[in-house]
DSSP file (Angstrom, degrees, kcal/mol; ACC not computed):
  #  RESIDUE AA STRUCTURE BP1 BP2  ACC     N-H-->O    O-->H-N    N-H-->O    O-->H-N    TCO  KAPPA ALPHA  PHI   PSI    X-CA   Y-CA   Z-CA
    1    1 A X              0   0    0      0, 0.0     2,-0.5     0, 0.0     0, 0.0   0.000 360.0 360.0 360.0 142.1   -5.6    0.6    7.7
    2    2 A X        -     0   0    0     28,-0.0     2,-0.3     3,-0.0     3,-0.1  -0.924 360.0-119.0-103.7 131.2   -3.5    0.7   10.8
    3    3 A X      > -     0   0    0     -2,-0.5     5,-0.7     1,-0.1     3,-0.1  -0.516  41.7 -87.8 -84.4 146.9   -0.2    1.7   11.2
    4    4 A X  T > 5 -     0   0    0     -2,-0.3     3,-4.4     3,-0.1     2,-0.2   0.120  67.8 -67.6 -29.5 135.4    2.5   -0.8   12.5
    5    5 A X  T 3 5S+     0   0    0      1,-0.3    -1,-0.1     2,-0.2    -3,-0.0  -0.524 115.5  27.3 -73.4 161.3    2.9   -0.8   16.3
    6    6 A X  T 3>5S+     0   0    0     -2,-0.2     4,-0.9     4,-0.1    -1,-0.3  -0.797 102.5  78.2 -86.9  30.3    4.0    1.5   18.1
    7    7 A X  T X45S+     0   0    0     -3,-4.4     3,-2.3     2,-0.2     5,-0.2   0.987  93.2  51.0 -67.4 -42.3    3.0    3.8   16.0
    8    8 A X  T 3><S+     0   0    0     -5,-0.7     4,-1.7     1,-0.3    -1,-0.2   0.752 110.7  56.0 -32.1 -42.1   -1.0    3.6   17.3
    9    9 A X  H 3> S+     0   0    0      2,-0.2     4,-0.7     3,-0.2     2,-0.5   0.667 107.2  43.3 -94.5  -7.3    0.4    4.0   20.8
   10   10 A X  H << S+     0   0    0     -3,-2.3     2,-0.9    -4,-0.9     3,-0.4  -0.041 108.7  62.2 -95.3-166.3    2.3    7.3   20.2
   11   11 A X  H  > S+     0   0    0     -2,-0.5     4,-2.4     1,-0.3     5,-0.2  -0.608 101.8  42.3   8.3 -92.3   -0.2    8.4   18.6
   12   12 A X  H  X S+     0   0    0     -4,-1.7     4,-1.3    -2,-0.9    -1,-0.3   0.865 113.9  56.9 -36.6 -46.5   -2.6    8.3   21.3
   13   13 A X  H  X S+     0   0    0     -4,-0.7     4,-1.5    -3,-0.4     5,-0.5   0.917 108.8  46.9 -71.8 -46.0    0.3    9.7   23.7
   14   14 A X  H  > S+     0   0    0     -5,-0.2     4,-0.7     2,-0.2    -1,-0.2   0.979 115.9  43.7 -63.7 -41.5    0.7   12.8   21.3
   15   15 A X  H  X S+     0   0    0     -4,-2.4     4,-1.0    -3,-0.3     3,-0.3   0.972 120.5  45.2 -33.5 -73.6   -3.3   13.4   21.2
   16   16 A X  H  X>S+     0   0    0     -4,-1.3     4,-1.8     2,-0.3     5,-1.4   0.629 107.4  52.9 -38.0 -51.7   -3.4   12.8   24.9
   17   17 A X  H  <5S+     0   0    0     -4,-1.5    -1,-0.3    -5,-0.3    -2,-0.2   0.768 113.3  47.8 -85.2 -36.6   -0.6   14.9   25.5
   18   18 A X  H  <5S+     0   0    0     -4,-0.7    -2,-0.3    -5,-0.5    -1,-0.2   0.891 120.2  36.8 -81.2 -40.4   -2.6   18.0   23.3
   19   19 A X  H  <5S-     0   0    0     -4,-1.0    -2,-0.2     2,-0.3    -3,-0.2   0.608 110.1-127.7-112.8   9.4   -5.2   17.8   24.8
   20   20 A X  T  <5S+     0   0    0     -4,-1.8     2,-0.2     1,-0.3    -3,-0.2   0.964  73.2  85.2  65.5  62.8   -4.0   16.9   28.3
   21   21 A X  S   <S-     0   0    0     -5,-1.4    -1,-0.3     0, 0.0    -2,-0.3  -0.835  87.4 -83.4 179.5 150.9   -5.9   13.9   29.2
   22   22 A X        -     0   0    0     -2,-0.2     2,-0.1    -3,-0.1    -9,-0.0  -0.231  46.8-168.4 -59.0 154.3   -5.3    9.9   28.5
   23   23 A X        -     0   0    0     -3,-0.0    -8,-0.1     5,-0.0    -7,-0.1  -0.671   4.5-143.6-151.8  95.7   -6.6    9.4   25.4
   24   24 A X     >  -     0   0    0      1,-0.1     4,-0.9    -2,-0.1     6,-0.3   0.365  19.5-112.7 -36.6 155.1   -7.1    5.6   24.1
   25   25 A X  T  4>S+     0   0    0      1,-0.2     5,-1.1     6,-0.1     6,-0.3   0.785 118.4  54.6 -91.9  11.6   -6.9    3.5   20.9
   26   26 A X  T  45S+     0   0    0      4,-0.2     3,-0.3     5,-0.2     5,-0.2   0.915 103.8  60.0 -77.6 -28.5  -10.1    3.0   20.6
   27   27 A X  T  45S+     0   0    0      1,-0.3    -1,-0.1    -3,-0.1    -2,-0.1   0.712 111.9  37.7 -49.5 -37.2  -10.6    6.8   20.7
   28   28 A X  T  <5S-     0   0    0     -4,-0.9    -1,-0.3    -5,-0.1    -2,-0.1   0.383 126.2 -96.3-102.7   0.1   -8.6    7.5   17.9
   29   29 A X  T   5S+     0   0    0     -3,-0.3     3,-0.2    -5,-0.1    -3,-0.1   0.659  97.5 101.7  82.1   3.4   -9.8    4.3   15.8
   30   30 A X    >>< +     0   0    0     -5,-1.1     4,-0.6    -6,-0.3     3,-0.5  -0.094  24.8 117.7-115.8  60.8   -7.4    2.4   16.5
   31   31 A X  G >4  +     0   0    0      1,-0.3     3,-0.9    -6,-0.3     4,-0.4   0.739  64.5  73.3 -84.0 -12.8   -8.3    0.2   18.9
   32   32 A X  G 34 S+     0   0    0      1,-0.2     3,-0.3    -3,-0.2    -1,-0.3   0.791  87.7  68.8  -9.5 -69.4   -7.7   -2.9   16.8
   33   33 A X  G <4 S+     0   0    0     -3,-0.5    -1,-0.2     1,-0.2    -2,-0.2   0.801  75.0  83.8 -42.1 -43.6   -4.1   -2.4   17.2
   34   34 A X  S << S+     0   0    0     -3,-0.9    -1,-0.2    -4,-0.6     2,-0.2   0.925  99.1  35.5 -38.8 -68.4   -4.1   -3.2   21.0
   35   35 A X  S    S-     0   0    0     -4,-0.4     2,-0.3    -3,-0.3     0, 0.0  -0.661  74.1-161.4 -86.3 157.8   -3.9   -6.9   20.3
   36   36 A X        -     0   0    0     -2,-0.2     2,-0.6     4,-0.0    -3,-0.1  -0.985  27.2-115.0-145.3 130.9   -2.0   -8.4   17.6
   37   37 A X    >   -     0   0    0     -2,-0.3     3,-1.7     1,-0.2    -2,-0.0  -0.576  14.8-145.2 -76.3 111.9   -2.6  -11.7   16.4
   38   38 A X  T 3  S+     0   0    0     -2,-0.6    -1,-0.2     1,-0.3    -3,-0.0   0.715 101.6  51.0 -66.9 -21.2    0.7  -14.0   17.1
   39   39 A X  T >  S+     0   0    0      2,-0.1     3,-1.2     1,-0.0     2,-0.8   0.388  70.8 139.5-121.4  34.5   -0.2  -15.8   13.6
   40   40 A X  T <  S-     0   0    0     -3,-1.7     3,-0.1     1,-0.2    -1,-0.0  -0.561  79.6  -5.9 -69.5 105.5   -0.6  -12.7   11.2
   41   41 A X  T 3  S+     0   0    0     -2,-0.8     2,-0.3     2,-0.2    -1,-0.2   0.776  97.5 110.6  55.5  48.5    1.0  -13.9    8.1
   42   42 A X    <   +     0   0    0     -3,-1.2     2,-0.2     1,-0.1    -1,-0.1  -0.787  50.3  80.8-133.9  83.6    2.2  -16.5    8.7
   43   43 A X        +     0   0    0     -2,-0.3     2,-0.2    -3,-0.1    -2,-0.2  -0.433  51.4 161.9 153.0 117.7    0.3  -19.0    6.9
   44   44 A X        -     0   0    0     -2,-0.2     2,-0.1    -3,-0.0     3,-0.1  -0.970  49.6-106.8-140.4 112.3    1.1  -19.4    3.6
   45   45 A X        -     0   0    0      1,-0.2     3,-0.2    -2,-0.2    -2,-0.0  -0.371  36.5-157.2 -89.7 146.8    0.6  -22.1    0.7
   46   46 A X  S    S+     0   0    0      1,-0.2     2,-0.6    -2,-0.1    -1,-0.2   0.952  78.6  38.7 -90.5 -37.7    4.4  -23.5    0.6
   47   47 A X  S    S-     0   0    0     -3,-0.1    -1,-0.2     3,-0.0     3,-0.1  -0.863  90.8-123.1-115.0 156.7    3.8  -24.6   -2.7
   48   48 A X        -     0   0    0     -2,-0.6    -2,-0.0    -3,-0.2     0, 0.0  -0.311  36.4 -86.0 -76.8 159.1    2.0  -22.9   -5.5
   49   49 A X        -     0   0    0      1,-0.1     2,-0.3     3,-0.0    -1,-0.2  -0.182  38.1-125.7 -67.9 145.5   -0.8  -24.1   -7.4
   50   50 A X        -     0   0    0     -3,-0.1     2,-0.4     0, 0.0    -1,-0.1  -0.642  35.9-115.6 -87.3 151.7    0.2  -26.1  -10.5
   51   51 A X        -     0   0    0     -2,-0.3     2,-0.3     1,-0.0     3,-0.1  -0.820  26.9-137.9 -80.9 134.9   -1.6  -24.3  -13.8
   52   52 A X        -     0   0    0     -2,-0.4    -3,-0.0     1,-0.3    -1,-0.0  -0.726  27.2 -84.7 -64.2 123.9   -4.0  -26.3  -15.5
   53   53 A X        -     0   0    0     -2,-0.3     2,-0.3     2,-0.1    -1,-0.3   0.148  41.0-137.2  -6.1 150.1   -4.5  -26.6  -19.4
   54   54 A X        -     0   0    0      3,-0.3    -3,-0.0    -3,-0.1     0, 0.0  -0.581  16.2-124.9-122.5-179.4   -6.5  -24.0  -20.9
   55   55 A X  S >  S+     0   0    0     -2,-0.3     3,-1.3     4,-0.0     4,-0.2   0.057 106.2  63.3-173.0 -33.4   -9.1  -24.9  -23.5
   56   56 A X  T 3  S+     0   0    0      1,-0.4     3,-0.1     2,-0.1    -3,-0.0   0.625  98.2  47.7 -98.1  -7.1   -7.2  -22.2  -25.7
   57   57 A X  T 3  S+     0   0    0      1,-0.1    -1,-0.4     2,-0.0    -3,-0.3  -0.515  70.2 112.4-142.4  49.8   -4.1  -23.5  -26.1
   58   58 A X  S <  S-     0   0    0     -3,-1.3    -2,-0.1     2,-0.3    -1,-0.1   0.857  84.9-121.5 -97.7  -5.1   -4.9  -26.9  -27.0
   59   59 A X        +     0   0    0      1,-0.4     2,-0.7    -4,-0.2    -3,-0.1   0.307  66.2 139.0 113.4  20.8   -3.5  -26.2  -30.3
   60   60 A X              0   0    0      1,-0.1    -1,-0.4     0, 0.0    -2,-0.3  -0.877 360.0 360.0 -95.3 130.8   -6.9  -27.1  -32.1
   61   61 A X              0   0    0     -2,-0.7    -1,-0.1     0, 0.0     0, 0.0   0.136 360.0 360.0 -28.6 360.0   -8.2  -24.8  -35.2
């Protein structure tokens, strides 16, 4: 899991910054994070699935 941007990128600056050299997100494991996908959840069913009959509730003995 990856945290919400910018956390990934302070990160890396606070690493970076300890051990006093650039330090990447791939370096740290987050390197995923650089791009972010413009259509991340957004896509969605707008209406929900209708429930079918069950077998169990047809009201037969």
């Amino acid at each position: 899991m990856t945290p919400k941007w910018p956390v990934p990128k302070l990160l890396a600056q606070a690493i970076g910054e300890r051990l006093g050299r650039p330090v990447n997100l791939g370096e740290i494991g987050m390197g995923e994070a650089e791009t972010i996908d413009a259509s991340v959840g957004l896509d969605f069913a707008r209406d929900p699935p209708t429930p079918s009959a069950s077998p169990l509730r047809s009201g037969a003995p």
